[in-house]
N, C-alpha and C positions, 0 to 999 in steps of 0.2 A: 910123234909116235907113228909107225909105220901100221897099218891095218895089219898085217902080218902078228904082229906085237900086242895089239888091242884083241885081235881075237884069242889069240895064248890065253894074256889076261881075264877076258870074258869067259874063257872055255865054250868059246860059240866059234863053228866053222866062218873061216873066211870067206868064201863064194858068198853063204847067207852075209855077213855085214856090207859085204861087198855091194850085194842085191837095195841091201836097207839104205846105203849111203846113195844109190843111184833112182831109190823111189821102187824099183822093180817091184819089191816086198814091204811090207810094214814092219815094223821095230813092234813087238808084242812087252804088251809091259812088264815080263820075264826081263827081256832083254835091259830094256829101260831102267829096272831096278839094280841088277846085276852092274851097268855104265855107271849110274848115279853112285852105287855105293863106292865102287872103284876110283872115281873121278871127284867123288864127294861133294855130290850137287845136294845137299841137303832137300832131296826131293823134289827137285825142279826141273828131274830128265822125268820122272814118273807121270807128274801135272802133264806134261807133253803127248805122254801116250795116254794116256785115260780117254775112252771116248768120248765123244760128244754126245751133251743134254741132246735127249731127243724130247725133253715135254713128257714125258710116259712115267710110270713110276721108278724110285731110283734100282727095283729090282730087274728093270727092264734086259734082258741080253742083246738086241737086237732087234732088227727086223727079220718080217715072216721071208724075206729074200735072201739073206744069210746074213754073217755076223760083221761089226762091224769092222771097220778097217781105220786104222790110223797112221800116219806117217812120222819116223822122227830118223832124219839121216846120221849119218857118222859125223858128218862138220857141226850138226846143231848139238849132238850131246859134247861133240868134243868141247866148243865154244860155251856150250853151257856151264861144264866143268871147268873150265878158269878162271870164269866169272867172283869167283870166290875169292 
């Protein structure tokens, strides 16, 4: 599947996945979900982006320095979704 094709799919601009698959940007777990469902990872592109325990409570957003950031490129969701 050409990135051209997956972002059609996605309905997300190509530059942005382009960004996500090269690290530039993080994959927001919008995105994450929207792959999974497409791809039909029964949830295990979303596990990917969910952020990291910080020890704080589970209502926590972040830190007081901004929000967090998570990575999930285009080859892990793709790879993730065939696994199936």
């Amino acid at each position: 599947m050409t990135l051209t094709e997956f972002s059609v799919a996605l309905n997300y601009d190509k530059g942005h996945l382009s960004k996500v698959e090269r690290g530039e940007r993080s994959a927001s777990p919008e995105l994450a979900r929207r792959c999974d469902a497409f791809l039909g990872a029964d949830g295990e592109l979303q596990c990917l982006a969910a952020p990291p325990e910080t020890g704080t409570d589970s209502g926590a957003t972040g830190s007081p320095a901004g929000p967090r950031r998570w990575l999930v490129g285009r080859r892990a969701v793709l790879s993730a979704g065939t696994e199936h």
